[in-house]
ROMARTOR-539135 format. One record per residue (C-alpha): residue number from 1; residue in one letter; x, y, z. Coordinates in nm, 2 decimals. Layout:
<recs>
+-----+----+--------+--------+--------+
:   i : aa :     xx :     yy :     zz :
+-----+----+--------+--------+--------+
: NUM :  A :      X :      Y :      Z :
...
+-----+----+--------+--------+--------+
</recs>
This chain:
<recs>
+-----+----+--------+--------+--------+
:   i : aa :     xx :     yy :     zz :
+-----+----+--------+--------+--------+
:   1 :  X :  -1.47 :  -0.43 :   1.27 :
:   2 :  X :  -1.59 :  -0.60 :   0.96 :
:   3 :  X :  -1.69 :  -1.00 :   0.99 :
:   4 :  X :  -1.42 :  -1.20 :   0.84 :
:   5 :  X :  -1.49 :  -1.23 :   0.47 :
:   6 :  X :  -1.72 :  -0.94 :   0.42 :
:   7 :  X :  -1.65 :  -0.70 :   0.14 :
:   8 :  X :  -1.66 :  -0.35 :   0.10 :
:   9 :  X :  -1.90 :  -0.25 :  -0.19 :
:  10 :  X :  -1.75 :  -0.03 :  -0.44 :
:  11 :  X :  -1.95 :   0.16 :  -0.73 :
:  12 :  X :  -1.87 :  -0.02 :  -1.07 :
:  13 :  X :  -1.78 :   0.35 :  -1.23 :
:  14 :  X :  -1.43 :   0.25 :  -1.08 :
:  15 :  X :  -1.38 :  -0.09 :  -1.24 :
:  16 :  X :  -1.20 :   0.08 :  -1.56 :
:  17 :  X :  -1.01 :  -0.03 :  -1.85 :
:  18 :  X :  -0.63 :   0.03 :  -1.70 :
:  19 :  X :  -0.46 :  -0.02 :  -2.02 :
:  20 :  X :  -0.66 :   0.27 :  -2.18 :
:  21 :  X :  -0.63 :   0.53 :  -1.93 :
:  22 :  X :  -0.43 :   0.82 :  -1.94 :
:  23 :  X :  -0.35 :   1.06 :  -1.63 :
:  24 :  X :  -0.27 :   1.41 :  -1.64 :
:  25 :  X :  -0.15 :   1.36 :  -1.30 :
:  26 :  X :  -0.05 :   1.03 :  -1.14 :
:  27 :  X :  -0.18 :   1.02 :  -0.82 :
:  28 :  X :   0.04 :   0.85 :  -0.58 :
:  29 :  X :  -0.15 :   0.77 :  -0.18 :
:  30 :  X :   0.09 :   0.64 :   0.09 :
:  31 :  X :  -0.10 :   0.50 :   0.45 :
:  32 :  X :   0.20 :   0.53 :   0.70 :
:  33 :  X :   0.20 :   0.27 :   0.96 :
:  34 :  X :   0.07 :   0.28 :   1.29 :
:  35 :  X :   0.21 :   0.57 :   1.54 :
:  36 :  X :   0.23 :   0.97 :   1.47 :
:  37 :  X :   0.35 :   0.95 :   1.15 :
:  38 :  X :   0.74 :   1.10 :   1.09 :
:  39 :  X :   0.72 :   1.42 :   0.93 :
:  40 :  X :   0.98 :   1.63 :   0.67 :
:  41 :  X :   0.90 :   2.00 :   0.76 :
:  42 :  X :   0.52 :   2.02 :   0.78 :
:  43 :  X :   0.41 :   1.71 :   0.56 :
:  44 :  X :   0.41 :   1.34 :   0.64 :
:  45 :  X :   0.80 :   1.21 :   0.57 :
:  46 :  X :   0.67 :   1.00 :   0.24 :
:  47 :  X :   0.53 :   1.29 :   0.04 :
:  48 :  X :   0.86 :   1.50 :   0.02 :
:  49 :  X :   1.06 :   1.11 :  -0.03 :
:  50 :  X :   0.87 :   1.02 :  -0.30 :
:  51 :  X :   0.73 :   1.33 :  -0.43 :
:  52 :  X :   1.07 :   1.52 :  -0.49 :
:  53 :  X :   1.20 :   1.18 :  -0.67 :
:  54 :  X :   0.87 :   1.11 :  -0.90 :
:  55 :  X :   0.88 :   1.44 :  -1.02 :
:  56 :  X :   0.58 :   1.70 :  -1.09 :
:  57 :  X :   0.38 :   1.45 :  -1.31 :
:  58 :  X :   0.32 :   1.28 :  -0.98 :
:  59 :  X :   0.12 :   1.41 :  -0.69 :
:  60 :  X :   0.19 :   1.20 :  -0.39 :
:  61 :  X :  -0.06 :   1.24 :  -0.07 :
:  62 :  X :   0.01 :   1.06 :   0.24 :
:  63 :  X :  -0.25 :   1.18 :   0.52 :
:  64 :  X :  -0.28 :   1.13 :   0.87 :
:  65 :  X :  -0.47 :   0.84 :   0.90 :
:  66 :  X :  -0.71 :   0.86 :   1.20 :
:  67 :  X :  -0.60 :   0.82 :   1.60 :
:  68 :  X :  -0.24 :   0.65 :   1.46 :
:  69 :  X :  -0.16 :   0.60 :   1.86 :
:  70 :  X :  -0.45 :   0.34 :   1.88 :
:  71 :  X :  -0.52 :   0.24 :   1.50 :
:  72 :  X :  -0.86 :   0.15 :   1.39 :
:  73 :  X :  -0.90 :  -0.14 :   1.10 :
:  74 :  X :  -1.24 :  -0.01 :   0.99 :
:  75 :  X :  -1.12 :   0.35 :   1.03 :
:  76 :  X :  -0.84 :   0.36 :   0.83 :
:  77 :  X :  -0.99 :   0.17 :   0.57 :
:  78 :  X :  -1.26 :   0.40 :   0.52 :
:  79 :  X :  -0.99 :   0.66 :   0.52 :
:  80 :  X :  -0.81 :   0.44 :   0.23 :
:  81 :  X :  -1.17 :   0.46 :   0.04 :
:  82 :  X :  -1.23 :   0.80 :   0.04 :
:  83 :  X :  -0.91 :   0.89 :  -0.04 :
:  84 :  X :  -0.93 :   0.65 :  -0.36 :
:  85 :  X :  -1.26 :   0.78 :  -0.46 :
:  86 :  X :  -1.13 :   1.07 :  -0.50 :
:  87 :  X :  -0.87 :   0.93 :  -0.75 :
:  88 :  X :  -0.84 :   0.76 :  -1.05 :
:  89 :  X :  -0.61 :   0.45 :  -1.13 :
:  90 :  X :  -0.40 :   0.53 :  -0.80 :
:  91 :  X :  -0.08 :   0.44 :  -0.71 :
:  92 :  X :  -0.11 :   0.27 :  -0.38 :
:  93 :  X :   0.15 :   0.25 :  -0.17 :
:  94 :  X :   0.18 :   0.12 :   0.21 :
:  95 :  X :   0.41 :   0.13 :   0.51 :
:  96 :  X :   0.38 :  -0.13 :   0.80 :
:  97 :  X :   0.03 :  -0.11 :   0.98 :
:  98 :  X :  -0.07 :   0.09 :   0.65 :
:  99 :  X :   0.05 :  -0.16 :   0.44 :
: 100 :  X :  -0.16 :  -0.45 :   0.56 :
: 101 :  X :  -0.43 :  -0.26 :   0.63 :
: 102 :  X :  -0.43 :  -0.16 :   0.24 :
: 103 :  X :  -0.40 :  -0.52 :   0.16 :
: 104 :  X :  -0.68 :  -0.65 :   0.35 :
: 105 :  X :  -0.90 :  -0.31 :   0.18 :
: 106 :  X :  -0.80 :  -0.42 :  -0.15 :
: 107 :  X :  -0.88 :  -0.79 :  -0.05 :
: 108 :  X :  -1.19 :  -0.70 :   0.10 :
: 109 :  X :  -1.32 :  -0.46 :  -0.18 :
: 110 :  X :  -1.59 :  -0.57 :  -0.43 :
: 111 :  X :  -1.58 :  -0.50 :  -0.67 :
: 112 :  X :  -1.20 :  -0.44 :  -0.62 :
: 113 :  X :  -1.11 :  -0.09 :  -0.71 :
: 114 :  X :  -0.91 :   0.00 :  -1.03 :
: 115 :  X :  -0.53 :   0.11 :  -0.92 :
: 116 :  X :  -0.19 :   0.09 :  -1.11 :
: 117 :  X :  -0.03 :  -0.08 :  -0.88 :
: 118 :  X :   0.01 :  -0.20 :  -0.48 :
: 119 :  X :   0.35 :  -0.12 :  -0.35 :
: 120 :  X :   0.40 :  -0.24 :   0.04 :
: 121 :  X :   0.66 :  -0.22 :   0.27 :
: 122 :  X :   0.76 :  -0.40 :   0.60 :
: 123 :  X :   0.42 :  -0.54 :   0.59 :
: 124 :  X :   0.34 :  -0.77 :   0.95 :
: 125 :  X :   0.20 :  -1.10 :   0.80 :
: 126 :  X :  -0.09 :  -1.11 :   1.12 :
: 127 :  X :  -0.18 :  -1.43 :   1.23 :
: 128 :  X :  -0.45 :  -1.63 :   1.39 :
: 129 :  X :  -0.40 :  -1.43 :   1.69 :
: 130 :  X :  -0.51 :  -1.10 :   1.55 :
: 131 :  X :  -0.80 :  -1.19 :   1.37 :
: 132 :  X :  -0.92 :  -0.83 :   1.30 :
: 133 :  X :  -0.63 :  -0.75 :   1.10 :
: 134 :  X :  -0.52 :  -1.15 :   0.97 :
: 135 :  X :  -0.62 :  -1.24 :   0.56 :
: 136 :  X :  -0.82 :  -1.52 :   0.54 :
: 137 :  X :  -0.84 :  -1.78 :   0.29 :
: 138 :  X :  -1.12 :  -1.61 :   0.11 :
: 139 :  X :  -0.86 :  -1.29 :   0.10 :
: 140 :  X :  -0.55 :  -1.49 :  -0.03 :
: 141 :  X :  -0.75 :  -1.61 :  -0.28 :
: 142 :  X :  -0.90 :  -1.28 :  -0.37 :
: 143 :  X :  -0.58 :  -1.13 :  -0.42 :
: 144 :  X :  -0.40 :  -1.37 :  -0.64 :
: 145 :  X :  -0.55 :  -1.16 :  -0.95 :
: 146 :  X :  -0.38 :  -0.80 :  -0.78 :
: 147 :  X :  -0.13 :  -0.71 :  -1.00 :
: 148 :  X :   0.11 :  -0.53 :  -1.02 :
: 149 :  X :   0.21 :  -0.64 :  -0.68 :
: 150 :  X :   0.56 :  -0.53 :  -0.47 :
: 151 :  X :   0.69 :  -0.64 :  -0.13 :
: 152 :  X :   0.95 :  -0.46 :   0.00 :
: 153 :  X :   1.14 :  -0.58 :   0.33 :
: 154 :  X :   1.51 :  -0.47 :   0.53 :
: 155 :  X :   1.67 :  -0.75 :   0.62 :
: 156 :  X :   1.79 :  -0.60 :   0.92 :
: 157 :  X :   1.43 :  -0.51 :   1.03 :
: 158 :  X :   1.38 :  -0.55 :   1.41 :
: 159 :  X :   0.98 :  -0.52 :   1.45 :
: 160 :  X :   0.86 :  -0.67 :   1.12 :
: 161 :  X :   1.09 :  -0.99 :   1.06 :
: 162 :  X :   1.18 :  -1.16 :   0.79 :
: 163 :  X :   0.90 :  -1.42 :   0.86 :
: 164 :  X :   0.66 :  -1.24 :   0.76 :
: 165 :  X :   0.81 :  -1.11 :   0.40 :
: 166 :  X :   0.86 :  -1.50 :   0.38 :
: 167 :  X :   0.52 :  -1.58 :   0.44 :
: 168 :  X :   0.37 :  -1.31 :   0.21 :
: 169 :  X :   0.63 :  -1.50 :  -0.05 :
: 170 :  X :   0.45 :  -1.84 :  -0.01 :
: 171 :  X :   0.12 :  -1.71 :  -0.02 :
: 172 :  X :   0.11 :  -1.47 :  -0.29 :
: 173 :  X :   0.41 :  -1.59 :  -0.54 :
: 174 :  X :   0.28 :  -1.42 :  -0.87 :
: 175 :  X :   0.42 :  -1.05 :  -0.69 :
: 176 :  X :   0.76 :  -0.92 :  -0.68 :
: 177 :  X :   0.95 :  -0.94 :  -0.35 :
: 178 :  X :   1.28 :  -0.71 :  -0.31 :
: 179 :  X :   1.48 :  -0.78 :   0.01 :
: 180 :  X :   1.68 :  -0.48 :   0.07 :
: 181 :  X :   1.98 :  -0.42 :   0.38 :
: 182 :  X :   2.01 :  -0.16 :   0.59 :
: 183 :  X :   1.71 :   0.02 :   0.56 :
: 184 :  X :   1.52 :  -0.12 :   0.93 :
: 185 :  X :   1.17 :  -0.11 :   1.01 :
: 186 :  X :   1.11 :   0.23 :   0.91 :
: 187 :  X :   1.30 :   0.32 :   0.62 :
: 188 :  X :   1.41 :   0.67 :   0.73 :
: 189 :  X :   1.59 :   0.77 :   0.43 :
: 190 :  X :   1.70 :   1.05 :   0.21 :
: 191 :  X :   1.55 :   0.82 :  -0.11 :
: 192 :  X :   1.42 :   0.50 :  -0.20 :
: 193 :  X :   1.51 :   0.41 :  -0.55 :
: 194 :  X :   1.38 :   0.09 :  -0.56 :
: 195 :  X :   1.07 :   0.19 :  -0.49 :
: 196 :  X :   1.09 :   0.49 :  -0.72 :
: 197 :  X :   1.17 :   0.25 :  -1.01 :
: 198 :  X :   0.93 :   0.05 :  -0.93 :
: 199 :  X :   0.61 :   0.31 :  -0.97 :
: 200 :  X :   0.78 :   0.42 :  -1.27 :
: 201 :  X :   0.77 :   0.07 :  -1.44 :
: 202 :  X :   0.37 :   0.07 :  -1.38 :
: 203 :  X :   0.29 :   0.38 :  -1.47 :
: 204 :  X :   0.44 :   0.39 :  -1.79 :
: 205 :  X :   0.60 :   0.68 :  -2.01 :
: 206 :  X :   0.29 :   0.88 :  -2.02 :
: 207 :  X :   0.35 :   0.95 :  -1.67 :
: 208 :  X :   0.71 :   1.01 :  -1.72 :
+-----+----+--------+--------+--------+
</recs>
């Protein structure tokens, strides 16, 4: 594991001008929480969900992120970083384990790396009792300049409570925070509109 507070060095050809770039193909990379990820036919359940909503100007990627049955911190985010340098201006979205864990790469990252925006879902808020996977002070701060920024939370969610969405609310209060119903832990569903709205807001009609 990384020492609390240390960054992840990141070449400055990634620190781009957002407003100025153009994609021929939004790329779009999900980081499914922890346990073998749910799949729809032979790919990962989020690439078909979001993909078949987004449209072809989007390509949506949501690997298998390494031993999910006994997740890694340092592991998955070097998975996060390859995957990213392989991108530009990313869509970054992240489910549960994978969302946090995306949070705390982006916090950690230096310089941070260019995206379009940071979409998380049933994120755990981890406390003082998981240090390896907890922000600190130094990250909170850190990521008061990430924007575009999106929680997502069910209100009916049984492993990730309401707690923590409220927590991530007090601590960063410049993102957007949609409480939803129905949807549990997982969000097993045919579509997710809100979330699909939300990607197209940030990536703009060029995308569209």
């Amino acid at each position: 594991m990384l020492a609390a507070g240390c960054l992840l060095r990141w070449p400055c050809s990634l620190q781009t001008d957002r407003a100025n770039f153009r994609p021929m193909s939004q790329f779009v990379l999900v980081v499914h929480g922890a346990g073998e990820p749910r799949r729809r036919g032979r790919s990962v359940f989020w690439e078909p969900l979001l993909g078949d909503a987004l449209g072809p100007a989007y390509r949506v990627r949501a690997p298998r992120m390494p031993d999910p049955e006994d997740p890694d911190d340092r592991a998955w985010r070097e998975c996060i970083a390859r995957q990213i340098l392989e991108a530009d201006h990313p869509v970054l979205v992240g489910h549960s384990f994978g969302a946090s864990t995306l949070l705390r790469f982006v916090a950690q990252a230096e310089p941070q790396p260019a995206f379009r925006g940071l979409f998380l879902i049933a994120t755990p808020f981890w406390g003082k009792d998981f240090p390896d996977f907890a922000l600190t002070a130094e990250h909170l701060r850190r990521l008061q300049s990430i924007s575009p920024l999106f929680f997502y939370q069910s209100a009916d969610d049984p492993i990730v409570g309401l707690t923590h969405f409220e927590k991530y609310q007090k601590s960063l209060p410049h993102a957007v925070f949609r409480l939803l119903d129905g949807r549990g832990h997982e969000f097993d569903q045919e579509s997710f509109p809100e979330l699909v709205t939300d990607i197209r807001s940030v990536t703009g009609p060029e995308v569209a």
